[in-house]
ZAGURO-290176 format. One line per field, with one value per residue: residue number from 1; residue in three letters; x, y, z of N, C-alpha, C in turn. Coordinates in steps of 0.2 Angstrom, whole numbers. Atoms other than C-alpha are relative to their C-alpha. Layout:
n <- c(NUM | ...)
res <- c(Ala | ...)
n.east <- c(X | ...)
n.north <- c(Y | ...)
n.up <- c(Z | ...)
ca.east <- c(X | ...)
ca.north <- c(Y | ...)
ca.up <- c(Z | ...)
c.east <- c(X | ...)
c.north <- c(Y | ...)
c.up <- c(Z | ...)
// end
This chain:
n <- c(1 | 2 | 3 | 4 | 5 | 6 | 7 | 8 | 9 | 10 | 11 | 12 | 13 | 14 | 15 | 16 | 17 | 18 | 19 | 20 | 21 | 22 | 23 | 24 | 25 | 26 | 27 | 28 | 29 | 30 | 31 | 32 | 33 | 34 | 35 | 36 | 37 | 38 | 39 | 40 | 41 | 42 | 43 | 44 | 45 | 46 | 47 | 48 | 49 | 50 | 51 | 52 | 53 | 54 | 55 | 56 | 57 | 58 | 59 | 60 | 61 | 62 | 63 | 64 | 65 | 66 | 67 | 68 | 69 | 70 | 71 | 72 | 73 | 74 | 75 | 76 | 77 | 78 | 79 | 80 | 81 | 82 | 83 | 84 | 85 | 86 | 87 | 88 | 89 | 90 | 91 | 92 | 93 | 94 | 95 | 96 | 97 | 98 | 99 | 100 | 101 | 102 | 103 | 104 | 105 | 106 | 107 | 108 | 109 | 110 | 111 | 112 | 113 | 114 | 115 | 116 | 117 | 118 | 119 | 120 | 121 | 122 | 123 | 124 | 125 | 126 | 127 | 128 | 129 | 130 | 131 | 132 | 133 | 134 | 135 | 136 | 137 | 138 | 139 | 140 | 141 | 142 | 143 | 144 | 145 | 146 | 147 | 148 | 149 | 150 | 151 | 152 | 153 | 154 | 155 | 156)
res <- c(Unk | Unk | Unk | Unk | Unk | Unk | Unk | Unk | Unk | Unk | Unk | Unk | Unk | Unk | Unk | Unk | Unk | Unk | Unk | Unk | Unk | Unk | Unk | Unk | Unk | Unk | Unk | Unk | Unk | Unk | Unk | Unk | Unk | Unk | Unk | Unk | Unk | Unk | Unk | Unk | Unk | Unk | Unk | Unk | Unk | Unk | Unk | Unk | Unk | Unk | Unk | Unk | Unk | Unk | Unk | Unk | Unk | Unk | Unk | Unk | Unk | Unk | Unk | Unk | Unk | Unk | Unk | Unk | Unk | Unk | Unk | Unk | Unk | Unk | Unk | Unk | Unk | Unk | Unk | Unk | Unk | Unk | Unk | Unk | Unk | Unk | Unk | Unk | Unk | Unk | Unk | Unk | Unk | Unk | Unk | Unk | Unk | Unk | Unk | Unk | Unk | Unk | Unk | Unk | Unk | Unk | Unk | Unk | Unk | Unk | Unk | Unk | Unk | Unk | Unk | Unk | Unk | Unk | Unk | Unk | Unk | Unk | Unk | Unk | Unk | Unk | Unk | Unk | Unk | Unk | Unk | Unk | Unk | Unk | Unk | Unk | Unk | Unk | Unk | Unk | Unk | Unk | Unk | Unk | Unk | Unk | Unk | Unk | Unk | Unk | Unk | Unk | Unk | Unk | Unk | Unk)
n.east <- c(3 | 10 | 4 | 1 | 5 | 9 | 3 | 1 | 6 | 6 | 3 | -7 | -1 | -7 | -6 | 0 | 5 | -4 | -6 | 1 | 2 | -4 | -6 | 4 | 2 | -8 | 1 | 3 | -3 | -6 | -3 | -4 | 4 | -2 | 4 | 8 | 0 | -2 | 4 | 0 | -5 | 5 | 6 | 0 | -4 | 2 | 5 | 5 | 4 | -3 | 4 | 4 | 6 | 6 | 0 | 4 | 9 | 3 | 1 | 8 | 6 | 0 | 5 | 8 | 4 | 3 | -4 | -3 | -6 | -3 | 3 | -4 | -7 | -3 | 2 | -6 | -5 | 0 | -1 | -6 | -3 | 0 | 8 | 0 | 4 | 7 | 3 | 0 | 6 | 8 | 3 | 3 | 6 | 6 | 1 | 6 | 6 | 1 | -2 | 3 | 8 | 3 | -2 | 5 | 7 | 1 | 1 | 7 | 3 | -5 | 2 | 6 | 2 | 4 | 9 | 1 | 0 | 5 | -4 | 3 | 0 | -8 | -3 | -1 | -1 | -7 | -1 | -3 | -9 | -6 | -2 | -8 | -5 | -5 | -5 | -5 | 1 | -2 | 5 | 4 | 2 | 6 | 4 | 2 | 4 | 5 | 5 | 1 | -5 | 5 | 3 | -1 | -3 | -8 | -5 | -4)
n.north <- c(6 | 1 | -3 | 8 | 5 | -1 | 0 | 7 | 3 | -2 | 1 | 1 | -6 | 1 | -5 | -10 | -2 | 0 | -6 | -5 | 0 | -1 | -5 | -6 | 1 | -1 | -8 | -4 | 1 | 1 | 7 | -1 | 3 | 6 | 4 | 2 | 2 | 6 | 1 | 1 | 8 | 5 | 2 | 4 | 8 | 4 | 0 | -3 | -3 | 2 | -4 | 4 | 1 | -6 | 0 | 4 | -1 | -6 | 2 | 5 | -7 | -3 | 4 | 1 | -5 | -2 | -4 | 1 | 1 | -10 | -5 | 2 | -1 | -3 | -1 | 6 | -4 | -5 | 3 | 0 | 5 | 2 | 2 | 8 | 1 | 2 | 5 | 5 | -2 | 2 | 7 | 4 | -2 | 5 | 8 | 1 | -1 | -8 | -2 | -4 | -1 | -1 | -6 | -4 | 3 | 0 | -7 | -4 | 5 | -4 | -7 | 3 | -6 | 3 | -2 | -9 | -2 | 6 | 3 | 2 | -6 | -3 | -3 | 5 | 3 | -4 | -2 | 9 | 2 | -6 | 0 | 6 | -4 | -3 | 4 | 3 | 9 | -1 | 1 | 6 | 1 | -2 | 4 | 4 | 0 | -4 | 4 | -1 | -7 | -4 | -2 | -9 | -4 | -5 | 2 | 3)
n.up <- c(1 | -2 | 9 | 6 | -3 | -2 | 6 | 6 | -7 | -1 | 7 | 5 | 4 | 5 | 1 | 2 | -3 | -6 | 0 | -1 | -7 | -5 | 0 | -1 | -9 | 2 | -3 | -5 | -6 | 2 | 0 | 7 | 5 | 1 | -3 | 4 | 5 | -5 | -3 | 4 | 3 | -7 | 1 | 8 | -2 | -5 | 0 | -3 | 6 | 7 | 6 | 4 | -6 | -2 | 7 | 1 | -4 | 4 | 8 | -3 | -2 | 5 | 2 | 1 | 0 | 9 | 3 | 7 | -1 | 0 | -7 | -3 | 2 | -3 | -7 | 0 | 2 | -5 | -6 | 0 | 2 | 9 | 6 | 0 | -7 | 2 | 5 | -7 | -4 | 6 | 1 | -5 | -1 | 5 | 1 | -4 | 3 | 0 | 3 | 2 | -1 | -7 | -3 | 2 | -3 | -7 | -2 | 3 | -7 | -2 | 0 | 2 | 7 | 5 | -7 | 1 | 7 | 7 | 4 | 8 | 2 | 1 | -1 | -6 | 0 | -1 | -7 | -2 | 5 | -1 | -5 | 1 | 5 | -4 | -4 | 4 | 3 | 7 | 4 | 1 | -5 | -1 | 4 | -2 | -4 | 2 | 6 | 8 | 2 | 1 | 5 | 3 | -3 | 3 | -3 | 5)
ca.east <- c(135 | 118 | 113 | 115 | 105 | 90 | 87 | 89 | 76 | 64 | 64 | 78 | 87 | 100 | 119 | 116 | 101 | 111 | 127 | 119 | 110 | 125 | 136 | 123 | 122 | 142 | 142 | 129 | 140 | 156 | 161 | 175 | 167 | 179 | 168 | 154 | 163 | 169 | 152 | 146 | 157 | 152 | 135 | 138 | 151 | 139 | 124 | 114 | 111 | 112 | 103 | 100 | 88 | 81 | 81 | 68 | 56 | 54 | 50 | 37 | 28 | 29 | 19 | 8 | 3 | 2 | 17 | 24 | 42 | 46 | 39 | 49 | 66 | 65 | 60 | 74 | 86 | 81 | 85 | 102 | 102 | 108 | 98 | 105 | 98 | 84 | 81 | 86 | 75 | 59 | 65 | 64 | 48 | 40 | 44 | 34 | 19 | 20 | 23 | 18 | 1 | -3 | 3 | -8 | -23 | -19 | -17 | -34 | -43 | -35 | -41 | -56 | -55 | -68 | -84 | -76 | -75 | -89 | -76 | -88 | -87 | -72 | -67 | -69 | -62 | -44 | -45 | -42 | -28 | -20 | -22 | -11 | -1 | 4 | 10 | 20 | 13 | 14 | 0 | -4 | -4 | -16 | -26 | -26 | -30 | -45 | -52 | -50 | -42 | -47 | -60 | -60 | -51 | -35 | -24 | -11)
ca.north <- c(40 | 41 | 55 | 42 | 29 | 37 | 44 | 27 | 21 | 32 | 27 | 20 | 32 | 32 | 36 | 54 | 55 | 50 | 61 | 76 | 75 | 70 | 84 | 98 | 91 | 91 | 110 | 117 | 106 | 109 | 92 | 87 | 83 | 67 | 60 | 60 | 50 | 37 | 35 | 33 | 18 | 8 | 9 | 3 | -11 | -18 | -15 | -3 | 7 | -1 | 8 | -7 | -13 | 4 | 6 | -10 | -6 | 10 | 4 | -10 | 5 | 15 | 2 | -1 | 15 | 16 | 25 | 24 | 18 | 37 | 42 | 30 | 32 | 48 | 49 | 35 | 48 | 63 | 49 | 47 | 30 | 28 | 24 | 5 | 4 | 9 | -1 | -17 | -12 | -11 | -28 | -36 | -29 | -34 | -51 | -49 | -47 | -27 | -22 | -7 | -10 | -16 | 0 | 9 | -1 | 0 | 21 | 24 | 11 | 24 | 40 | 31 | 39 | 25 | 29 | 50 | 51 | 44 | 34 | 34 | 53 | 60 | 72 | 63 | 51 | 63 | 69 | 50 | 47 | 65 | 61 | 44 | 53 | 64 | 51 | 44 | 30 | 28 | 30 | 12 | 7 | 19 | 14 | -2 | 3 | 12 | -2 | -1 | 13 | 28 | 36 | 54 | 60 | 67 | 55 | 47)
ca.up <- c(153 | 165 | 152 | 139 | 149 | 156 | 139 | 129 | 148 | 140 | 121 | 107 | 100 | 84 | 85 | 78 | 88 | 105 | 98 | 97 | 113 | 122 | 114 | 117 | 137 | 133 | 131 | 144 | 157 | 151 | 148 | 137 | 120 | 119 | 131 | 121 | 109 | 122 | 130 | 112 | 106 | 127 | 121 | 103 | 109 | 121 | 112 | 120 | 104 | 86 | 72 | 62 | 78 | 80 | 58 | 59 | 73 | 67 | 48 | 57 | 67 | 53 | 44 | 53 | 55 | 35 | 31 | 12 | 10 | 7 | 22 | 30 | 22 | 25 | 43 | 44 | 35 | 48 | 62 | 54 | 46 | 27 | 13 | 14 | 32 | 27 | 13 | 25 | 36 | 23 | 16 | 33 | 35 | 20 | 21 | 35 | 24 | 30 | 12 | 2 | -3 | 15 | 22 | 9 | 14 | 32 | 30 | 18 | 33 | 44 | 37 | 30 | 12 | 6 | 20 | 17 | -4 | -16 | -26 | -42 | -42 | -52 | -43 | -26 | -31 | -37 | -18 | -12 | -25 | -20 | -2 | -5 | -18 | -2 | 10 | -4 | -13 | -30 | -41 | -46 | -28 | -24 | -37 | -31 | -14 | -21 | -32 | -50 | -62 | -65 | -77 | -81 | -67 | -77 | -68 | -81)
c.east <- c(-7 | -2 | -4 | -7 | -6 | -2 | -2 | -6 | -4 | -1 | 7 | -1 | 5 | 5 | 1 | -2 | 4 | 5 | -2 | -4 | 7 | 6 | -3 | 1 | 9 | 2 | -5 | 3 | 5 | 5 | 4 | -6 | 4 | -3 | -4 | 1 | 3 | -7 | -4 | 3 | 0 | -5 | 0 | 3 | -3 | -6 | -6 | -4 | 4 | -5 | -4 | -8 | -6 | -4 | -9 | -4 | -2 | -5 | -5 | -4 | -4 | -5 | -5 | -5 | -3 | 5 | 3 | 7 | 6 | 1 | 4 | 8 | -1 | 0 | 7 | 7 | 1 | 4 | 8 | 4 | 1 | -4 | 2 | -2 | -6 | -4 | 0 | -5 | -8 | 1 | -2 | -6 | -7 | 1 | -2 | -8 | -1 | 4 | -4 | -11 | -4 | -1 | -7 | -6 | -2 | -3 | -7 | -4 | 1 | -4 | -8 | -2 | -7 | -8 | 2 | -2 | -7 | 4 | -1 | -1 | 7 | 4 | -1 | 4 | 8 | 0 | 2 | 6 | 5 | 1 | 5 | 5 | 6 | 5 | 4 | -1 | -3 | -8 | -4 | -2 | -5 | -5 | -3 | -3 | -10 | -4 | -1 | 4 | -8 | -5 | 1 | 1 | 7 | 6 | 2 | -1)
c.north <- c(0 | 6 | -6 | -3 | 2 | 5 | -7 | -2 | 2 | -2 | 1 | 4 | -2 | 4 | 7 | 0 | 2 | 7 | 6 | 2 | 2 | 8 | 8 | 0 | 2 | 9 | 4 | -2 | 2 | -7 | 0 | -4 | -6 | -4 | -4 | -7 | -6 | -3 | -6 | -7 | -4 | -2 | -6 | -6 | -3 | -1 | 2 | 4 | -5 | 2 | -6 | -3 | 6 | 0 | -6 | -2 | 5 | -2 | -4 | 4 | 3 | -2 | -1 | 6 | 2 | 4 | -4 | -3 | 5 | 3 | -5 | 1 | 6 | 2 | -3 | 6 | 5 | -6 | 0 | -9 | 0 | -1 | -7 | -2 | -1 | -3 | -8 | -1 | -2 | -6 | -3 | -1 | 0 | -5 | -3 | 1 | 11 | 2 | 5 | 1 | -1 | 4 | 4 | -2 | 2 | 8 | 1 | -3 | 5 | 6 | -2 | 1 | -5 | 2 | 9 | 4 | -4 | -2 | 0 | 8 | 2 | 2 | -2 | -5 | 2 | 1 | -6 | -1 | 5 | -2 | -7 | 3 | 3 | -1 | -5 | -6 | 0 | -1 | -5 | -5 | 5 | -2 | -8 | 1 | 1 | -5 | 0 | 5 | 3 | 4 | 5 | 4 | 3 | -4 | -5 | -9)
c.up <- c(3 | -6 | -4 | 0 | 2 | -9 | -2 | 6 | -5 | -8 | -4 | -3 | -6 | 3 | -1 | 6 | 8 | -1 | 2 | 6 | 4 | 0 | 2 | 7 | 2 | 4 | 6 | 6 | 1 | 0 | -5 | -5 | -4 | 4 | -2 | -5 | 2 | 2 | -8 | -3 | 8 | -6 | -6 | 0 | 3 | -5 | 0 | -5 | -6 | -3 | -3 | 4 | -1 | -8 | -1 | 3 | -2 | -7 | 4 | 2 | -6 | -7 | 0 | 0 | -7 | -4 | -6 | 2 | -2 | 5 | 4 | -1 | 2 | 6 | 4 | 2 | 5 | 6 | -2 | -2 | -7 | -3 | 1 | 6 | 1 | -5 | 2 | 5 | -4 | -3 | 5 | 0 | -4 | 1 | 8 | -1 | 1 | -6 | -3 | -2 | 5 | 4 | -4 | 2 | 4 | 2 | -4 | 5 | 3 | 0 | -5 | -5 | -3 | 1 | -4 | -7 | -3 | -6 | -7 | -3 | -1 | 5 | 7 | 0 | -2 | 7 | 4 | -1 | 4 | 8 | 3 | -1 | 6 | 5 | -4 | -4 | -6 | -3 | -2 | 6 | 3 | -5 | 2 | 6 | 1 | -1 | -9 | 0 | 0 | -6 | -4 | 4 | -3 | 3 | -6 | 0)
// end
């Protein structure tokens, strides 16, 4: 249990996230690994971890930072919460205005693709697109972040 707790002190964690901490601290101690799963269900009856809480700060950061809702889902997935958790999560967080094209605004703002590329040049203007394209945002949302469609860059 102090394991647990001065972890979760330092930064919220998911049920996976704890599990596998505590059963790895489990084995180098030799603790029984029914503990962990006692410890485990405290925390989660009291409240000290819950996913969904963590699922929807995470996804608000994640926003603001500019991350897609790919790049959250899966980041979400790695931490050990569902697909329906995180799609919970991302509704809450849009109907706090932080919705996808905000997110893409916020990331090209961010990596300053408007000041870095000459947007009126094709192919300046693909390396933009591609560099949305790779934190996960759909083509017509990139697009829009941009300003307008595209000309003779080859994109569909």
């Amino acid at each position: 249990m102090d394991v647990a707790l001065t972890k979760l002190d330092h930064r919220d964690r998911t049920k996976k996230q704890l599990k596998e901490l505590l059963t790895r601290k489990a084995a180098e101690g030799g603790a029984d690994p029914k503990e962990v799963a006692e410890v485990l269900s405290r925390l989660e009856s009291s409240g000290v971890i819950n996913d969904e809480r963590f699922a929807e700060h995470y996804a608000r950061s994640a926003r603001n930072r500019g991350a897609s809702s790919a790049k959250v889902q899966q980041k979400l997935s790695q931490k050990g919460i569902d697909r329906s958790g995180a799609d919970r999560a991302l509704a809450t967080v849009s109907g706090e205005g932080q919705d996808e094209l905000a997110a893409a605004k916020r990331y090209a703002e961010r990596r300053r693709l408007m000041q870095r590329y000459d947007l009126a040049d094709p192919k300046q203007r693909q390396k933009a697109l591609a560099s949305l394209a790779r934190q996960g945002f759909s083509f017509t949302t990139a697009l829009a972040v941009l300003g307008g469609r595209s000309d003779e860059d080859g994109a569909p």
